[in-house]
C-alpha positions as CSV (number, residue, x, y, z in Angstrom):
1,X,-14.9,-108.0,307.3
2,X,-12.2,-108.5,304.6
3,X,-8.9,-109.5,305.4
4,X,-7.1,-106.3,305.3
5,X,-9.5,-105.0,307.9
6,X,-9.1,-107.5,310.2
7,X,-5.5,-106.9,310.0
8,X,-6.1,-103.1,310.3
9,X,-7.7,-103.6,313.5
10,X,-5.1,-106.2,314.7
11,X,-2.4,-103.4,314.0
12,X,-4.3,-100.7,315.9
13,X,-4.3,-103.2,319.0
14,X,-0.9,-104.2,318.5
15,X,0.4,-100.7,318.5
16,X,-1.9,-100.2,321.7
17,X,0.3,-102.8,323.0
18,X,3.5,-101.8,322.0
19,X,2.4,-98.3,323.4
20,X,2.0,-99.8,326.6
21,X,5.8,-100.5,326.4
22,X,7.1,-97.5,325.5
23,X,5.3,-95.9,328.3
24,X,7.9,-98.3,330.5
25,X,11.0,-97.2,328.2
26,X,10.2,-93.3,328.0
27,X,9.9,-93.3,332.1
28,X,12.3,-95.8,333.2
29,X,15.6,-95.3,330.5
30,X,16.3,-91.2,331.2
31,X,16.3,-92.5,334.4
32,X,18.5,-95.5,334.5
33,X,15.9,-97.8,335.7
34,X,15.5,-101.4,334.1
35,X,12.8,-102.3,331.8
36,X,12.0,-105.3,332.6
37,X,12.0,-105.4,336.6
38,X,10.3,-104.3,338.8
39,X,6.9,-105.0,337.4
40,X,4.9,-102.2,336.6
41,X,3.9,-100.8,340.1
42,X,2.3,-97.1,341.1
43,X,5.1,-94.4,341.9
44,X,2.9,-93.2,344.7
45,X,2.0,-96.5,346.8
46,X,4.2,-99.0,344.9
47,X,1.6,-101.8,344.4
48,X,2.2,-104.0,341.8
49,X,-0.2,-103.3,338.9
50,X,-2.4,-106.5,337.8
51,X,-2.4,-107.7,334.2
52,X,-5.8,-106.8,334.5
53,X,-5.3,-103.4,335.3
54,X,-2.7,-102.3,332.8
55,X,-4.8,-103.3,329.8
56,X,-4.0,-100.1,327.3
57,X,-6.5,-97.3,327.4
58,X,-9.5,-99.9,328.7
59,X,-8.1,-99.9,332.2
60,X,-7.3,-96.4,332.4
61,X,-11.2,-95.7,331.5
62,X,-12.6,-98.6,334.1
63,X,-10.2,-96.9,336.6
64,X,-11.2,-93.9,335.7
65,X,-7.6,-92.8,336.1
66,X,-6.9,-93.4,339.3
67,X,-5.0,-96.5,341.1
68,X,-6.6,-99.1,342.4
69,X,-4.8,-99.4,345.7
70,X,-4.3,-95.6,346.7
71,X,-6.4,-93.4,344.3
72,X,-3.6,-91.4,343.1
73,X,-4.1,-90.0,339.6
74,X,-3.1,-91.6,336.9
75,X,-1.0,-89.1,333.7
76,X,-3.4,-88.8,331.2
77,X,0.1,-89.2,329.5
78,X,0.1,-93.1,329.2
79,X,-3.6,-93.2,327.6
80,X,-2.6,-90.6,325.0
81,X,0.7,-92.1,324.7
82,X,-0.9,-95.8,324.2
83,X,-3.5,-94.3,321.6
84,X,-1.0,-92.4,319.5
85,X,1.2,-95.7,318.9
86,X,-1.6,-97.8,318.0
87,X,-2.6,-95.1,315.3
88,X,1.3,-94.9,314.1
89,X,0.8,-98.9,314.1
90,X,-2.2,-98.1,311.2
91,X,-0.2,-95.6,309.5
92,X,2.3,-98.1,309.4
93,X,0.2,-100.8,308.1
94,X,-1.3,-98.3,305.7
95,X,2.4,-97.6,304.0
96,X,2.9,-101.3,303.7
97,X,0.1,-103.6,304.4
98,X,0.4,-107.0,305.2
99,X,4.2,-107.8,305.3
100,X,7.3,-107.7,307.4
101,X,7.8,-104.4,306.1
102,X,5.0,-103.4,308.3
103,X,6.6,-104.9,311.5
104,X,10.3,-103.5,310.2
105,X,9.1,-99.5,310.1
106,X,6.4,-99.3,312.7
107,X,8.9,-100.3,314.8
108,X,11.4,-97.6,313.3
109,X,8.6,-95.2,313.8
110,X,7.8,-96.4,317.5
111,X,12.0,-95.9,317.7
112,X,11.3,-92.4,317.1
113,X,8.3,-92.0,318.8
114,X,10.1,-92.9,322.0
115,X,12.8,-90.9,321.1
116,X,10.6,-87.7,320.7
117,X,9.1,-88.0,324.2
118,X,12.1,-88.7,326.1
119,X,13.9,-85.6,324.8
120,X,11.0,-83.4,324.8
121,X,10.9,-84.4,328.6
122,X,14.4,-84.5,329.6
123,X,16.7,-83.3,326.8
124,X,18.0,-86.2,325.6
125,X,18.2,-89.3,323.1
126,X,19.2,-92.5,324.6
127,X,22.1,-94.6,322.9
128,X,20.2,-97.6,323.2
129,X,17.3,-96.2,320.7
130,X,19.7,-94.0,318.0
131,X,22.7,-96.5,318.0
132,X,21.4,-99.3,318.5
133,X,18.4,-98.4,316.0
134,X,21.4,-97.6,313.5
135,X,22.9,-101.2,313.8
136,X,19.5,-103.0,313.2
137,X,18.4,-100.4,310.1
138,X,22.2,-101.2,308.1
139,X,21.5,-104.8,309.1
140,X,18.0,-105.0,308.0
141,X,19.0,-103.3,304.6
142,X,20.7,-107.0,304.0
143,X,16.9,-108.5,303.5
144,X,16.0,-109.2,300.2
145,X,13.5,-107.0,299.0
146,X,14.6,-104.4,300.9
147,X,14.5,-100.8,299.4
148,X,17.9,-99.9,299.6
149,X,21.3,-101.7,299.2
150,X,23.4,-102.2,302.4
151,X,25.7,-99.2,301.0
152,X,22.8,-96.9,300.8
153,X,21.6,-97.6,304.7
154,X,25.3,-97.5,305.4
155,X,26.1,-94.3,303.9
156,X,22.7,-92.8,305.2
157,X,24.2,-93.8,308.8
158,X,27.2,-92.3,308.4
159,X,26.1,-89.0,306.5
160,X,23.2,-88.3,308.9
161,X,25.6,-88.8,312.2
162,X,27.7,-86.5,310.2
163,X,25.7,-83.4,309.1
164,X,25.0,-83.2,312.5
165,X,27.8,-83.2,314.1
166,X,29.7,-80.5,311.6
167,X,26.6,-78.2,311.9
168,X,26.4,-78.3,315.7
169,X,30.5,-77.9,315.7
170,X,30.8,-74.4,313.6
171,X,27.6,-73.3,315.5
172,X,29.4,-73.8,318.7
173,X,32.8,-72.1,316.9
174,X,30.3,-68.7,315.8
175,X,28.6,-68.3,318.9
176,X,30.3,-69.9,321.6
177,X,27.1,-71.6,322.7
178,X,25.7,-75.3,322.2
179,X,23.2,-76.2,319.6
180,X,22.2,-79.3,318.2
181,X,23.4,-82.1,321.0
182,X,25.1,-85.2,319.7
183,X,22.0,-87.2,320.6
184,X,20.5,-85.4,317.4
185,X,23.8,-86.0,315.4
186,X,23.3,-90.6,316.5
187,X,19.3,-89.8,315.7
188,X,20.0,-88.3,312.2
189,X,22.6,-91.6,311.7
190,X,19.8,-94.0,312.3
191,X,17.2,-92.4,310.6
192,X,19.7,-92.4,307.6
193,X,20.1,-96.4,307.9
194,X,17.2,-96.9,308.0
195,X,15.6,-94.4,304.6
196,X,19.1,-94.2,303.2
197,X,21.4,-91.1,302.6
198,X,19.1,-89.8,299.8
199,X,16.2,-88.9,302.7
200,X,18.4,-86.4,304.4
201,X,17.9,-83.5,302.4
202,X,14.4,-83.6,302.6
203,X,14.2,-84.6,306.1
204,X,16.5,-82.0,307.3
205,X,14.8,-79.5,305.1
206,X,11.2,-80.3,306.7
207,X,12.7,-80.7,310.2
208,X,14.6,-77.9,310.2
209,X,11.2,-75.7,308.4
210,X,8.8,-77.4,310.8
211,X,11.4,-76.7,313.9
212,X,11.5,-72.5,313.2
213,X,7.8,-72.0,313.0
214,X,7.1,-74.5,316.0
215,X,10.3,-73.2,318.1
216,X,9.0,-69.7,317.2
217,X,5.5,-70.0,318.5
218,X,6.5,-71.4,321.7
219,X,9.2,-69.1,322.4
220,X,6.4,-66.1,321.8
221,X,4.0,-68.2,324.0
222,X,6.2,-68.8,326.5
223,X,8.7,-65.5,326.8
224,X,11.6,-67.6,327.6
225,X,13.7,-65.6,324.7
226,X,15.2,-66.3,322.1
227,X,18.1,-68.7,323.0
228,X,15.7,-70.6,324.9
229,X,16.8,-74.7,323.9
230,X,14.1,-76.3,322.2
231,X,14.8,-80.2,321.2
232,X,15.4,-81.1,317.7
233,X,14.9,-84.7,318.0
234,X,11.2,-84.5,317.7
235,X,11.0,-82.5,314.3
236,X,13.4,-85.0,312.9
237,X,11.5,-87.7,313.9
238,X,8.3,-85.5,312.5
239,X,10.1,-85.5,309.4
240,X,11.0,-88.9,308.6
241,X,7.7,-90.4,309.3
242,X,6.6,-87.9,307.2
243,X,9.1,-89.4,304.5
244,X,8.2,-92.6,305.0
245,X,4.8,-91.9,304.0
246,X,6.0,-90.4,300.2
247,X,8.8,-93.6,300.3
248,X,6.3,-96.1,301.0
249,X,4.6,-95.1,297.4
250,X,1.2,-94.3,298.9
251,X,1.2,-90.9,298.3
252,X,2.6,-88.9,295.6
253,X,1.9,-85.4,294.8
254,X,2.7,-82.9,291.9
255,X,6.5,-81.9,293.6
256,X,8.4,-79.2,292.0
257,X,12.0,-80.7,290.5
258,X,13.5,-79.0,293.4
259,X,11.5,-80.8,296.2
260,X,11.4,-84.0,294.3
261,X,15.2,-83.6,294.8
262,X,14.9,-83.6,298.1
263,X,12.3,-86.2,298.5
264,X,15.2,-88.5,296.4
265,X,12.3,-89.9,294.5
């Protein structure tokens, strides 16, 4: 196997790995608990889970979903979960091969990925993930080699946090009711530091496209009416993955002038 494969598959384990993690973060942060004790234990009979048995997606199948100790059921969540970060590890590694550009966005990506599933679940974006993801993309952008300038990642922080935030507060002075949330105002700011203040328009743009036609399909399916809250975070994060895949120069398509505006390429 050539090098670049072996470092394919290494990435798709890593990312198993890593997915592992944010099954602990997405549970444990909406609800205040620390991440790093207790050990992993089941929520039914609290018995401490062996190394052994929290090896991503292979214990799950040799458990056959169930816990050791008690039986309970294990979510198929933290399988899917697992196997969807190790395939955002290859997309990663795909945009950027074998460098520390690899490690730098798949673990912007994973940011978002985490971000997504907390407020799908409970309506909200932690401050650790979208601030302190904004502090580490404007300091990153001081690497050499990096794609944008400091100003750029800094200006993308600021304009993203921004957008937000005047959008959600004329929304709220029309209708008198809440829209976007200030955890998708912090979000916007750190995806801005790190793909710079050029990748909004086109982020927004998808997110906010991508956001009607999903949000309208579920409110059909589900009858809950028209001012029923869906969470924005997630088509935002959908979005600038999305964006990092056109960024990263391994795609590019025949755009129209008015999308490669948006695009900022």
């Amino acid at each position: 196997m050539e090098l670049e494969g072996i470092f394919g598959v290494f990435s798709f384990f890593f990312g198993l790995c890593i997915g592992s993690f944010i099954n602990v973060v997405a549970w444990r942060w909406p609800r205040e608990e620390s991440i790093i004790s207790p050990a992993s234990h089941c929520p039914k009979c609290k018995a401490k889970i062996s190394w052994y048995d929290n090896i991503p997606l292979l214990s799950y199948l040799l458990l056959r979903g169930r816990c050791r100790s008690c039986g309970e059921k294990i979510s198929l969540r933290y399988p899917v979960i697992e196997l969807a970060s190790g395939l955002l590890s290859l997309f990663a590694y795909w945009c950027f091969g074998i460098s520390i550009w690899y490690l730098v966005y798949y673990g912007f990506i994973s940011a978002l990925f985490t971000a997504s599933i907390i407020d799908l679940e409970h309506r909200l974006i932690p401050d650790e993930i979208s601030l302190g993801g904004a502090v580490l993309g404007v300091g990153i952008a001081f690497l050499p080699g990096h794609l944008l300038t400091p100003l750029d990642s800094l200006l993308g922080a600021f304009a993203g946090f921004l957008i937000i935030f005047i959008v959600a507060e004329l929304y709220y002075l029309l209708t008198k009711r809440e829209g976007m949330g200030m955890g998708d105002a912090k979000l916007l700011g750190m995806i801005g530091a790190f793909l710079g203040w050029k990748s909004l328009g086109a982020i927004i743009f998808l997110g906010s496209l991508s956001g009607v036609i999903i949000g309208a399909i579920v409110i059909i399916i589900s009858r809950k009416g028209r001012f029923f809250k869906i969470p924005f975070g997630p088509f935002l994060s959908f979005s600038a993955v999305v964006y990092v895949l056109f960024w990263s120069g391994k795609v590019k398509l025949p755009y129209s002038n008015f999308f490669s505006y948006l695009m900022g390429l």
